[in-house]
N, C-alpha and C positions, 0 to 999 in steps of 0.2 A: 563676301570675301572669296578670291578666289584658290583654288588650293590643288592640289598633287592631280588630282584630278582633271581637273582643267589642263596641265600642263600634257598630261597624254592628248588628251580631247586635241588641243589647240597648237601642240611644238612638235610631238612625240608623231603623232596619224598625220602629220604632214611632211616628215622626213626632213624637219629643223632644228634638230633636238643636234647640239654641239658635243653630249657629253663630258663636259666641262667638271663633270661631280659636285658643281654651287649645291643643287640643290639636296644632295642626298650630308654633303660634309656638313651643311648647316643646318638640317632639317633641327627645328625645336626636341622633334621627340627622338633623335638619333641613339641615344641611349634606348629606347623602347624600341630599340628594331624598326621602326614605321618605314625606313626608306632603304635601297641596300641598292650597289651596281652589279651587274650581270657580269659575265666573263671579259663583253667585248664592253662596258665602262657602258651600260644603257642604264639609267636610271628606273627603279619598279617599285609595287611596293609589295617590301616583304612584309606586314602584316598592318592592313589597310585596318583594322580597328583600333589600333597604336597610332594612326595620325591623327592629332590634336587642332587640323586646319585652322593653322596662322595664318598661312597665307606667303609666310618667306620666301617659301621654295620660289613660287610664284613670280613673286616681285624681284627674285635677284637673277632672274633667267636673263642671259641676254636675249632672246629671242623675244624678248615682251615690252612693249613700251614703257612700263610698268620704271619710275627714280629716272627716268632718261632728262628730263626735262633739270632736275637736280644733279644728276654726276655729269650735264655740262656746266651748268654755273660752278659748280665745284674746283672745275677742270679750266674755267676760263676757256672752253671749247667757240674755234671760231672756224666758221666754211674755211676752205673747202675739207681740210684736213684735219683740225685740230689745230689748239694752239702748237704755235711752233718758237722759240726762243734760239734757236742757233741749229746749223747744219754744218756738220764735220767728216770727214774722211779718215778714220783711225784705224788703229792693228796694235797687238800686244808688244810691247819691249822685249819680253822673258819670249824668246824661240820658243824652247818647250809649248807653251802656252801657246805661240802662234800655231805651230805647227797640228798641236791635237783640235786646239778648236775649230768653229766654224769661220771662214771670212777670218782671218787673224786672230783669235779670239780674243775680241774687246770684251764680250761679255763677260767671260771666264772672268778676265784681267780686273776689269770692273767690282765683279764678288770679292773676288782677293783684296782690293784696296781696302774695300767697305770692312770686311772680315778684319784683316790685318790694322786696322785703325781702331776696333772697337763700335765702329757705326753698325754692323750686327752682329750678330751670335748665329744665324740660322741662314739659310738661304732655301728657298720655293724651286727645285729646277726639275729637270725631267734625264731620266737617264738610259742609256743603250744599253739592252740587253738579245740577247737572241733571241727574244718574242717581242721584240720592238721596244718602244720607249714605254718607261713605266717612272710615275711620280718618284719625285725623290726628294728629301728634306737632309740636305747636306748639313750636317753641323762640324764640318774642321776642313781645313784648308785642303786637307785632302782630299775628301769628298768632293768638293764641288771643284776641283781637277778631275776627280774621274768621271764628271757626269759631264765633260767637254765634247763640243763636238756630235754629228749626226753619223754615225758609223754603224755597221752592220758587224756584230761581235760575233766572228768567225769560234771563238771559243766555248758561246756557250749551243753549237749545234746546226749553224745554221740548214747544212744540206740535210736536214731531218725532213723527211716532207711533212707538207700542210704548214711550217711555222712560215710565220709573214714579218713584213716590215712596216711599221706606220709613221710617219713626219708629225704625229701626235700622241701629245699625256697627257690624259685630266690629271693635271699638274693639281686647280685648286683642291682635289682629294687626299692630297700630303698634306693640306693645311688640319689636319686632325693629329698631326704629329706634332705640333704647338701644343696644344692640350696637353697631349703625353709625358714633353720634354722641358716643359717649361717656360719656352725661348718668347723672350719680350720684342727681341729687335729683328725684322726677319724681310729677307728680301723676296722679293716675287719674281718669278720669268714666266714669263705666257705669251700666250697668243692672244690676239686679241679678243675671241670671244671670252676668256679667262679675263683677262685684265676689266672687261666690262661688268664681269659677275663680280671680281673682288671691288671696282668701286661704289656698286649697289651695296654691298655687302657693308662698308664704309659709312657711305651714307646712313643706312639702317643702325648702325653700330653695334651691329650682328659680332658677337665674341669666337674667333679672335682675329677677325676681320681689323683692328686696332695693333695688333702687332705686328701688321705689315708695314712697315717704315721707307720703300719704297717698293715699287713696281715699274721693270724692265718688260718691254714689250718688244716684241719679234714680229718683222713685215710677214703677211702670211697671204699668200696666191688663194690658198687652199689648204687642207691636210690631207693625204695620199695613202692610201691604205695597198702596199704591195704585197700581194701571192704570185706561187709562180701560176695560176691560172690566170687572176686578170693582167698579169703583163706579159703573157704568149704573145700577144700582136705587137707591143714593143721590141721583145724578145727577136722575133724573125723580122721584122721593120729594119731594125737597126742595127743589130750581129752583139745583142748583149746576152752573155751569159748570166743568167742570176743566180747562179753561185757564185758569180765572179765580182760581185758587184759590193764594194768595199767604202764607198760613202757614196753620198745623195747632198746636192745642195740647190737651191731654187733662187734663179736672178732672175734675167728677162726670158730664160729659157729654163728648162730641167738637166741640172746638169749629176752624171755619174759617172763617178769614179769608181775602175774596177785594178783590183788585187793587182794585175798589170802594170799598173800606171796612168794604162793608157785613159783618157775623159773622151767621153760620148756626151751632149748636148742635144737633147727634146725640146722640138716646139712643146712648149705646154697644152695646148691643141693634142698633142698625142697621146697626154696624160687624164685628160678628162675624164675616160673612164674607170681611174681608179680614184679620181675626189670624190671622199665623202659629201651625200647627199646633201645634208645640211649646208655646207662652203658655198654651194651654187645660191644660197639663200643671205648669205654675211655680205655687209655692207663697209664691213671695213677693214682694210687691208694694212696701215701702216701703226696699227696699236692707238689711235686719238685719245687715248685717255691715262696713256702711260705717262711716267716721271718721265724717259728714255727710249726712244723708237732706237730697233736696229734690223740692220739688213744689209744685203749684198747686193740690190738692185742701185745702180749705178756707181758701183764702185768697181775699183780691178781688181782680181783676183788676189788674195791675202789680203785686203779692205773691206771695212767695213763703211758702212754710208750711217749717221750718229745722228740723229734727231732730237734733242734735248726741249723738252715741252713744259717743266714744272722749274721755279728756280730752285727747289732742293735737286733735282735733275741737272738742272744746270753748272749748279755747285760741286755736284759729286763728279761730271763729269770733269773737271778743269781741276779739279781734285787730282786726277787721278790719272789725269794731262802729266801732272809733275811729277809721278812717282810711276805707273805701270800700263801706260801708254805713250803712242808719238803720233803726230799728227802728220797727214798727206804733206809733203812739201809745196804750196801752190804754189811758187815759182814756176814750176816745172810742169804746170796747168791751173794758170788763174779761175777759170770758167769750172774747176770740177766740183768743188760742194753746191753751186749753182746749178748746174747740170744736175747733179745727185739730185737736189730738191724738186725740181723741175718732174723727172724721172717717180719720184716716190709718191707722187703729186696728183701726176697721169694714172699712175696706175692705179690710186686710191678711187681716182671718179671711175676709171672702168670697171672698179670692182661696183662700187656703189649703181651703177649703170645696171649692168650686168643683173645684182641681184635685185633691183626693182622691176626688172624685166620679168626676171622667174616669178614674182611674186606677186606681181600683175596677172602672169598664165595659172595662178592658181585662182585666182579670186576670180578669172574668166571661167575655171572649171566647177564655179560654183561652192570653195572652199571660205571656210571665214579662215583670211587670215587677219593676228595678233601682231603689234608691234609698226 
């Protein structure tokens, strides 16, 4: 059996370790202290004779081959992408809601239907703070308004030095707030390496991996970890101030928005050197094992591109069609959810490309790697 252990040895000393928080929120002996996260969300163990080596940690890594074969038969997973049941071009009805979220906020709009109908009680999201994004378990229509949107919260400091900004949450690390709270009915937002841990997690029927009722998945380049030292070269490259710098959002390019108004757009090329380690190693970019893919690559600005993969996905979206969404008018471009797919499609192989490349140049370096 493999255990906590192994995961250093094999994920961790390779610099593929997602911090995802799977394995420390569902460690069996969590109550024992055995497993705890660091500052920056690294998994350790706070006291190595408190793990009871099940082996869970292990198996619900995404980094490990370990249920893969199982969360796609689950998933009805098929090349290139994942199962896919319908491609859409959507945006929030409710302005508000367009305006704070990301891409129109479908997602936001989404929770709201789900919340406002009874279909949950809880929602899994991640929220902006002036130390970046940090897990959140929304439980009222409020909350999961305020956790909209990728923004940089001028409020709580930002020109402090040394604080930075990250395009990631170990979101699955709020699932311990289920425990706490009670909540049976609860929806998910992640990234893909997230969404892979929660359907292990699933499969396993690891508690309370069962009170996830659906899971909303987010296209992911990468996750970008900004200080103002590693984007100095950005910084004189492109005339951005980083104090000035008031959202972040990622399509075919890196796009940011500053306090101004004005948008600057980055090859992603130029951002390379602030993706985290691990991302140069993930294989998948459009969430394949979500209810709901979403994203902004191939749609227009204030659109969202809707990838509907599970029919309870399917349902909630057309659901939600009729009450707190509208859809692209294709009239007015028949070809663009075709294009969008097209687009979401491409870029899922190049990421898959991509990280079989890096991980081919490890096991050239004489590394075992897992998965």
């Amino acid at each position: 059996m493999k255990t906590f252990f192994n995961l250093i040895q094999e994920v961790q000393k390779q610099g593929r370790c997602h911090q995802c928080g799977g394995c420390v929120t569902f460690c069996s002996a969590i109550n024992y202290g055995a497993l705890d996260l660091d500052s920056d969300g690294k998994p350790f163990y706070a006291d190595i004779d408190k793990c009871i080596e099940c082996g869970i940690c292990y198996m619900i890594c995404p980094e490990t081959a370990e249920l893969d074969e199982e969360i796609k038969k689950n998933a009805e997973w098929s090349a290139p992408s994942g199962r896919i049941t319908g491609t859409s071009i959507a945006r929030a009805r409710d302005l508000i809601i367009r305006e704070k979220g990301t891409d129109g906020g479908v997602v936001t709009a989404i929770l709201l239907h789900l919340f406002d109908t009874g279909k949950i009680n809880g929602a899994i999201v991640s929220k902006s703070t002036g130390q970046g994004r940090i897990p959140w378990c929304a439980k009222t229509r409020e909350e999961i308004i305020d956790a909209a949107g990728s923004h940089f919260d001028h409020s709580q400091g930002m020109a402090s030095f040394g604080e930075d900004y990250s395009t990631f949450s170990p979101s699955v690390s709020a699932l311990s707030e289920i425990r706490k709270e009670g909540l049976s009915r609860v929806a998910f937002v992640g990234t893909p390496c997230q969404i892979n841990s929660i359907r292990k997690m699933q499969a396993l029927g690891v508690v309370p991996a069962d009170a996830i009722d659906i899971c909303l998945g987010l296209f992911c380049s990468g996750n970008f970890v900004m200080t103002r030292d590693t984007f100095q070269d950005a910084e004189k490259k492109y005339g951005i101030v980083y104090d000035d710098i008031e959202k972040l959002n990622i399509k075919e390019n890196f796009i940011v928005t500053l306090s101004t108004g004005e948008r600057k757009e980055l090859p992603l090329e130029a951002v390379e050197g602030i993706k985290r380690t691990a991302c140069h190693y993930c294989t998948d970019f459009s969430a394949e094992y979500a209810d709901i893919s979403f994203g902004g690559l191939g749609a227009d600005d204030g659109w969202t591109t809707v990838v509907t993969r599970s029919p309870k996905g399917r349902a909630v979206f057309t659901e939600a069609l009729a009450t707190n969404l509208e859809n692209f008018k294709y009239q007015n471009n028949t070809r663009y959810a075709t294009t969008a797919e097209d687009k979401m499609i491409n870029a899922s192989r190049k990421k898959k490309e991509t990280a079989h490349q890096k991980l081919q140049a490890l096991k050239s370096r004489g590394t075992r790697v897992i998965g």
